[in-house]
C-alpha positions as CSV (number, residue, x, y, z in Angstrom):
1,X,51.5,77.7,10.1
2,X,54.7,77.2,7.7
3,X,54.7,74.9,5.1
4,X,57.3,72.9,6.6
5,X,55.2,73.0,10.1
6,X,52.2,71.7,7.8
7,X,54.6,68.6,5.9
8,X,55.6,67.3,9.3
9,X,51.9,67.6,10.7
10,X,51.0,65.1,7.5
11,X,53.9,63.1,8.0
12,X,53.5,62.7,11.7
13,X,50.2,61.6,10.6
14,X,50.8,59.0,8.3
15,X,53.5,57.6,10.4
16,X,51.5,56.9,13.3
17,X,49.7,53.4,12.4
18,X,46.5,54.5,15.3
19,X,45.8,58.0,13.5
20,X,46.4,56.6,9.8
21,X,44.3,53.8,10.1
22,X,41.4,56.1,11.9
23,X,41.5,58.8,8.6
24,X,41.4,55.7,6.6
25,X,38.5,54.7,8.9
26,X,37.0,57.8,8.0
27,X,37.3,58.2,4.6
28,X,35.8,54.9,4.0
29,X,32.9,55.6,5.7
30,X,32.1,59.2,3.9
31,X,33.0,57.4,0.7
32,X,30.9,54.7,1.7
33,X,27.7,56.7,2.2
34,X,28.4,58.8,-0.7
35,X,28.0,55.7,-2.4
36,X,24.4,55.8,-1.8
37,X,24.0,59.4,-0.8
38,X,22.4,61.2,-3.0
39,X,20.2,58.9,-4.7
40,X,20.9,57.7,-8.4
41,X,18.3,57.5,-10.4
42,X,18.2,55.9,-14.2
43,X,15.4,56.3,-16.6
44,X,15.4,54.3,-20.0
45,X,13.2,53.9,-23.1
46,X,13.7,52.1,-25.7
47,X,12.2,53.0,-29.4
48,X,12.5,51.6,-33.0
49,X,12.4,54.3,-35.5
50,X,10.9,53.3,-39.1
51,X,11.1,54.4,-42.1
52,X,8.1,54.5,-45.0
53,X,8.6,51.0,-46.0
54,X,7.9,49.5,-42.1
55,X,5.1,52.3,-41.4
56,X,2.5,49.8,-42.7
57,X,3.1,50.1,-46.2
58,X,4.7,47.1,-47.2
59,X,1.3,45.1,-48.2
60,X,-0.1,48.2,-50.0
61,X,3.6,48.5,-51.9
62,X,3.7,45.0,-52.6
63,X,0.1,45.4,-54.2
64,X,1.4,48.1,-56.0
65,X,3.8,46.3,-58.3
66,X,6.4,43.5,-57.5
67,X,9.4,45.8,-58.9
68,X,8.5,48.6,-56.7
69,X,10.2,48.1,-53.7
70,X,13.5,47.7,-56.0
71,X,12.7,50.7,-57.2
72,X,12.1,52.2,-53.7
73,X,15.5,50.9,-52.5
74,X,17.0,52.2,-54.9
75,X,15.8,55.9,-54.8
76,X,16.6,55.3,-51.0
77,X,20.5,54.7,-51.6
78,X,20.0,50.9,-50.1
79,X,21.6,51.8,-46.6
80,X,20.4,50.6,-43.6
81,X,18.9,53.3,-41.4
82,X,19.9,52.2,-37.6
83,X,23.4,54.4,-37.4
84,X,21.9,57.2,-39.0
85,X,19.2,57.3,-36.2
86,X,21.8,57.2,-33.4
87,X,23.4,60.3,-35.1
88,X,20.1,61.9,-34.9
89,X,19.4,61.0,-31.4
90,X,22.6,62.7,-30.5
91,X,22.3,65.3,-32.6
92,X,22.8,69.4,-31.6
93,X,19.2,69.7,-32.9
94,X,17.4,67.2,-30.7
95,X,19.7,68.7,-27.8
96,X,17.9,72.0,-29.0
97,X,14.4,70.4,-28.8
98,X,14.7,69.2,-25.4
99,X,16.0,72.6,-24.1
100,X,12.5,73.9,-25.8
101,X,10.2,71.4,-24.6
102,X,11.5,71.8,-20.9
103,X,12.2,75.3,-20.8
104,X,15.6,74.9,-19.2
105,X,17.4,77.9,-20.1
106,X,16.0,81.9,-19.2
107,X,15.8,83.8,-16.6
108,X,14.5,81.6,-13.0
109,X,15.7,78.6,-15.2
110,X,17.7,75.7,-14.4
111,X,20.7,76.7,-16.8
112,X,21.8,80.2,-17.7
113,X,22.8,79.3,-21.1
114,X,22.0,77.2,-23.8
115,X,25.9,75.9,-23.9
116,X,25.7,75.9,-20.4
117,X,22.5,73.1,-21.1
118,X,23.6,71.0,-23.7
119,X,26.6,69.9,-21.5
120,X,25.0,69.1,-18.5
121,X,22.8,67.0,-21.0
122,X,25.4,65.3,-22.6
123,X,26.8,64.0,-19.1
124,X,23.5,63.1,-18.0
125,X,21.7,61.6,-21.0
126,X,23.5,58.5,-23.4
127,X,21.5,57.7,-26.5
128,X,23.2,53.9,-27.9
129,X,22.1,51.7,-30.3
130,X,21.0,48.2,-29.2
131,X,20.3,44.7,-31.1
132,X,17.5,44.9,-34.0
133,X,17.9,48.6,-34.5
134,X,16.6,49.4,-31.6
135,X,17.7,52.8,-29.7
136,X,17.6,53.3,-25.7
137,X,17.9,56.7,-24.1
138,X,19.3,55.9,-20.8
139,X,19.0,59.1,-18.4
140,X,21.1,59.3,-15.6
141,X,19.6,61.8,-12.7
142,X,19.5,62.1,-8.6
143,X,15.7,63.3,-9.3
144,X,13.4,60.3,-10.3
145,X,10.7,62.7,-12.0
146,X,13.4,64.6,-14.1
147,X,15.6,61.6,-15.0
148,X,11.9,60.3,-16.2
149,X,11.1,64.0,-17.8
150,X,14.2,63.9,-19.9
151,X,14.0,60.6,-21.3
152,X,10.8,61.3,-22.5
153,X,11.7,64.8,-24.3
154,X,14.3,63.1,-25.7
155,X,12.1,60.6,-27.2
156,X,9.9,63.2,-28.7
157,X,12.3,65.0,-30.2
158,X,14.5,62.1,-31.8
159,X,10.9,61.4,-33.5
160,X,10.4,64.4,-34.6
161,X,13.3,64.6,-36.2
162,X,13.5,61.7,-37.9
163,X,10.1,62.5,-39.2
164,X,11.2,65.5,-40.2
165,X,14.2,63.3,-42.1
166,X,11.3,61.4,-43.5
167,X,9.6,64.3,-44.8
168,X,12.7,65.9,-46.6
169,X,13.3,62.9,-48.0
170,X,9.8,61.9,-49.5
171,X,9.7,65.6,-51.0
172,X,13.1,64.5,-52.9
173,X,11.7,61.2,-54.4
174,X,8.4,62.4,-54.8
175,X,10.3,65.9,-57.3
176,X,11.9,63.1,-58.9
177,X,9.3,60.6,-59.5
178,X,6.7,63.5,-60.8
179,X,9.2,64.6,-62.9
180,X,10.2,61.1,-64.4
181,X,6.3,60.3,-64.5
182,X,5.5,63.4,-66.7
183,X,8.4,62.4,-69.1
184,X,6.7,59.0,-69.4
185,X,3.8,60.3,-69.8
186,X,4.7,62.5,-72.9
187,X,6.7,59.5,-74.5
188,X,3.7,57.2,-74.7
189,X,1.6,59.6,-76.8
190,X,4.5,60.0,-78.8
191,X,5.3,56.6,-79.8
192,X,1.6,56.0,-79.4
193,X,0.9,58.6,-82.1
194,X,3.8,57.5,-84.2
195,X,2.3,53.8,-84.1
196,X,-1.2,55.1,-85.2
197,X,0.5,56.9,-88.1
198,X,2.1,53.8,-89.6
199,X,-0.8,52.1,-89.1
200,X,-3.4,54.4,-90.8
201,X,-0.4,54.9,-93.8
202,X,-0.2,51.3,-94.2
203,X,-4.0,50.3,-93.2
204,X,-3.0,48.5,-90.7
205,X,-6.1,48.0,-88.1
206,X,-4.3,45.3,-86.2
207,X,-0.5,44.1,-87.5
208,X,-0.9,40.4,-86.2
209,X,-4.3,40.3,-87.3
210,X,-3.9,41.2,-90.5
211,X,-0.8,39.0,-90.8
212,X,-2.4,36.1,-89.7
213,X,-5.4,36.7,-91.9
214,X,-2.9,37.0,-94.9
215,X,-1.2,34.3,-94.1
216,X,-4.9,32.1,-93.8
217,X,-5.8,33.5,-97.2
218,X,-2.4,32.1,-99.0
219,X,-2.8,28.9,-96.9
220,X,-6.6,28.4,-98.6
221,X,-5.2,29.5,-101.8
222,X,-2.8,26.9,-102.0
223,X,-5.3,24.4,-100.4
224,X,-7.8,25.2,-103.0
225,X,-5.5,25.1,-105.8
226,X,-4.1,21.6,-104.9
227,X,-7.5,20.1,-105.1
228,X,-8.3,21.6,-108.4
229,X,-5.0,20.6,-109.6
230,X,-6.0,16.8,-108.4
231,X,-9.6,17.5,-109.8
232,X,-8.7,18.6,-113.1
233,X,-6.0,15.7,-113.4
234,X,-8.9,13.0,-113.1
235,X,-11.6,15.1,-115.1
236,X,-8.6,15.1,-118.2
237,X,-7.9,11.4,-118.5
238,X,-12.1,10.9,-118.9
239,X,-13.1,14.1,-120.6
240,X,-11.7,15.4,-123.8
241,X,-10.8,18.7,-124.9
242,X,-14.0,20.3,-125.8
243,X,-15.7,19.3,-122.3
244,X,-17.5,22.7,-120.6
245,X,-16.4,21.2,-117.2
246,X,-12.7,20.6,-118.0
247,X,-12.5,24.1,-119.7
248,X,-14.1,25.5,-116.0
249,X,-11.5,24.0,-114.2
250,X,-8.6,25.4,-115.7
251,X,-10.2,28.3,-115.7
252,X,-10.7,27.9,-111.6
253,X,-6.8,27.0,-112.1
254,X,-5.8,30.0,-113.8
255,X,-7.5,32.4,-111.2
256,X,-6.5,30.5,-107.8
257,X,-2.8,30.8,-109.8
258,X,-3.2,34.3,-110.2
259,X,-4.3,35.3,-106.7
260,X,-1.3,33.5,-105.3
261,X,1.0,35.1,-107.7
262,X,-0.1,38.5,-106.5
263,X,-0.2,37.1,-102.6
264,X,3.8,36.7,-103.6
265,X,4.6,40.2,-104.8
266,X,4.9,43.2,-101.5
267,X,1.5,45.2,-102.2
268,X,-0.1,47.7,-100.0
269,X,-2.9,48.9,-102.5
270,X,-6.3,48.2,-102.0
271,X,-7.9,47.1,-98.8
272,X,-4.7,46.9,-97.0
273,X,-1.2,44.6,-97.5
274,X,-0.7,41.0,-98.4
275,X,1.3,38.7,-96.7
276,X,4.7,39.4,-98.4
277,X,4.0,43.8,-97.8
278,X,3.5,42.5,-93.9
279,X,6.6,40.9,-93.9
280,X,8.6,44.0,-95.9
281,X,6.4,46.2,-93.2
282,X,7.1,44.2,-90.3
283,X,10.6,45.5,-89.0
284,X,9.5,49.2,-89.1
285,X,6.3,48.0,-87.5
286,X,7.6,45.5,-85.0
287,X,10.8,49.0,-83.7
288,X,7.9,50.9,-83.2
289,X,5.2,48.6,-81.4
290,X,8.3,47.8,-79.1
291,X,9.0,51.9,-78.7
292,X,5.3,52.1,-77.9
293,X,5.3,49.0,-75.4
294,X,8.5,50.1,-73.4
295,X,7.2,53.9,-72.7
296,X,4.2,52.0,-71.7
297,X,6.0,49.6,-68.9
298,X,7.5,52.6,-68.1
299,X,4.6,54.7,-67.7
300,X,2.8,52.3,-65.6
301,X,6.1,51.9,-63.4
302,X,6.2,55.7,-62.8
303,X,2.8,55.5,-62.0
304,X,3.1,52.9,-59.0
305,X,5.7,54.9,-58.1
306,X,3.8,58.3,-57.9
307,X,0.8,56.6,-55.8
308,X,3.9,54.8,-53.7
309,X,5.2,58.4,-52.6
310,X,1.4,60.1,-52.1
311,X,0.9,57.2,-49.8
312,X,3.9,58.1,-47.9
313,X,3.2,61.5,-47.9
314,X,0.1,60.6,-46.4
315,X,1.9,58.5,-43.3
316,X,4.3,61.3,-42.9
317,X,1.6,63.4,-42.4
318,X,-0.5,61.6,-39.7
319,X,1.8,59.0,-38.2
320,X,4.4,58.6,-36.1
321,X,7.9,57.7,-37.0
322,X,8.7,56.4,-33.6
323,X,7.5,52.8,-32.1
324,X,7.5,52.8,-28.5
325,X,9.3,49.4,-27.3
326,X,9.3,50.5,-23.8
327,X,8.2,53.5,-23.0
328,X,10.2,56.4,-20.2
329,X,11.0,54.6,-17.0
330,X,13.0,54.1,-13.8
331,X,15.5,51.4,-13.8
332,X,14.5,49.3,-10.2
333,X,18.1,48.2,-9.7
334,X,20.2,50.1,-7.1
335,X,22.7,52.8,-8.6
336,X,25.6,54.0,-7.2
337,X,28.0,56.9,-7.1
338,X,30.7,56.1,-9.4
339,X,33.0,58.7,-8.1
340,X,32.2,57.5,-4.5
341,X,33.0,53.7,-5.6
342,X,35.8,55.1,-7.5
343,X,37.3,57.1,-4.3
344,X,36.8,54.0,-2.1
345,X,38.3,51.5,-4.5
346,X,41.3,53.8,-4.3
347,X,41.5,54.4,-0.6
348,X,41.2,50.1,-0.7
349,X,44.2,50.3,-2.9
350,X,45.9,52.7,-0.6
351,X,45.3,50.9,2.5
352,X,47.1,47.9,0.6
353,X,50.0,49.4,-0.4
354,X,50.6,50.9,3.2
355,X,49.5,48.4,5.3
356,X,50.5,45.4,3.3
357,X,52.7,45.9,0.5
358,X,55.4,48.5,2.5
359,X,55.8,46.7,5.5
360,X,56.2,43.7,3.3
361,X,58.8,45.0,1.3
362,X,61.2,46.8,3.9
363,X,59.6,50.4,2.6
364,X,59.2,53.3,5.1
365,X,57.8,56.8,5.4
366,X,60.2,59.5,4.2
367,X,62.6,60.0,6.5
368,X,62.1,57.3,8.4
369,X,65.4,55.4,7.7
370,X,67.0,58.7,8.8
371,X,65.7,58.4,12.3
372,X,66.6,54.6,12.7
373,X,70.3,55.2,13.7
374,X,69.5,57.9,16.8
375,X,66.7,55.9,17.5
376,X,68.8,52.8,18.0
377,X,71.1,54.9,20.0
């Protein structure tokens, strides 16, 4: 048959209204079953990943130290994690993990090769993000079983990665806390020693023990010396100069005099320093007590933060990464073909235009106008 035989077959066909309206009979009805025909089946799960701070550690951190999850959050770059778990669930890895798990490509296997796989996969498997972090795998199939099969590989290996996520990154912060910790470590026994030093120079057992000591023994000086001072006032106007108890007075005088005289001058001789050495003594003392009570803070910070990331290591050891919200399913609802809809919905559109629209509008087949003049005659 020519190619012009074959045009005017078609157009002999479309221009008869009995035999067009029949194909479009017919082509409703295949696209109509197709709709059904094969079966379409959806499986879905829904998980919520978690990271070390929502794997039941929260209570334990807290009781750790309330500047620790600062700290945390800040050695975790203070993103939020849902975006970076859909990345991972579509990820070239996970696509690798499934093909494992199933065994879909070899020899006797579904798929050939592994490229061959991973595309078939990606037309037959979605991973989106819902509400509250939450990620679906939605698997569409025309087998229940494997639709239900690759939803759940899926979800094992979108946990395993992330753990594996986990792990890498608890290996980072816990190299960078040891190391911080150790450095801590070393500066409180320096400025620890170097606070012992200036106290065993200076004979210092406790600075604000001492001080306040010195400070009591002035106070009594001066306390003791204004009562004399009042005693020996009224002894003087009934005593005269030769009196034994008036002479023992101003000696008392004299010595409680002297003691405060040398309370005023900076000494560190002796038993240890007055009042007026503390006070020469107390800026050096007071740079280093705060060197020595910083590094300490620190230390104990560092520390929290060491037993924080062993207790993470821990749960990244032994738990899963991966809550199960719902686990692998079948979707009840009735699925259809979308091509089949698609091809109906067309032929629908088609059956309009030629039915409805042309005859409407004064349009005819080609060459139809042609014909109207011979047919008239």
């Amino acid at each position: 048959m020519t190619r012009d035989g074959g045009r005017s077959g078609v157009t002999a066909l479309v221009r008869d209204p009995r035999r067009r309206r029949s194909l479009y009979l017919v082509v409703a009805v295949i696209a109509g079953i197709l709709c059904f025909v094969p079966h379409v089946s959806i499986a879905r799960a829904k998980l919520l990943p978690q990271d070390s701070s929502s794997a039941g550690l929260g209570q334990v951190i807290n009781q750790l130290g309330g500047q620790l999850s600062t700290f945390a959050s800040l050695l975790a770059g203070g993103r939020p994690p849902n975006d970076l778990y859909l990345i991972i669930g579509r990820s070239d890895p996970v696509a690798d993990d499934v093909i494992a798990d199933l065994h879909l490509v070899g020899p006797g296997r579904r798929y050939a090769t592994v490229d061959a796989a991973k595309i078939d996969l990606d037309k037959k498997v979605d991973v989106h993000l819902l509400l509250g972090g939450v990620v679906e795998v939605e698997t569409t199939n025309h087998d229940d079983d494997d639709a239900v099969a690759l939803t759940r590989a899926y979800v094992r290996a979108i946990s395993k990665q992330i753990g594996e996520l986990g792990r890498q990154t608890i290996k980072s912060k816990r190299s960078i806390v040891d190391g911080r910790f150790r450095q801590s470590a070393d500066r409180v026994r320096q400025t620890s020693a170097a606070l012992d030093a200036f106290r065993a120079t200076n004979r210092l057992a406790s600075f604000e023990t001492q001080l306040t000591a010195q400070i009591t023994l002035r106070t009594d000086l001066q306390s003791r010396l204004q009562t004399k001072l009042v005693e020996l006032s009224s002894i003087s106007q009934s005593a005269g100069p030769e009196s034994v108890q008036l002479q023992a007075i101003r000696a008392e005088v004299a010595a409680l005099r002297g003691q405060l005289a040398n309370a005023d001058r900076p000494t560190t001789a002796g038993s240890g320093a007055n009042a007026q050495g503390l006070s020469t003594l107390q800026s050096q003392y007071l740079n280093l007590y705060r060197d020595y009570k910083f590094s300490q803070s620190l230390y104990e910070v560092y520390a929290r933060a060491v037993e924080q990331t062993e207790v993470e290591s821990l749960v990244s050891e032994t738990a899963t990464y991966i809550q199960i919200v719902e686990p692998a399913h079948l979707d009840p609802h009735l699925h259809l073909n979308l091509s089949a809809v698609g091809v109906l919905a067309g032929l629908v559109l088609l059956v309009l235009f030629t039915e409805l629209y042309a005859p409407a509008t004064g349009l005819g087949w080609p060459g139809q106008r042609d014909r109207l003049p011979d047919d008239a005659t």
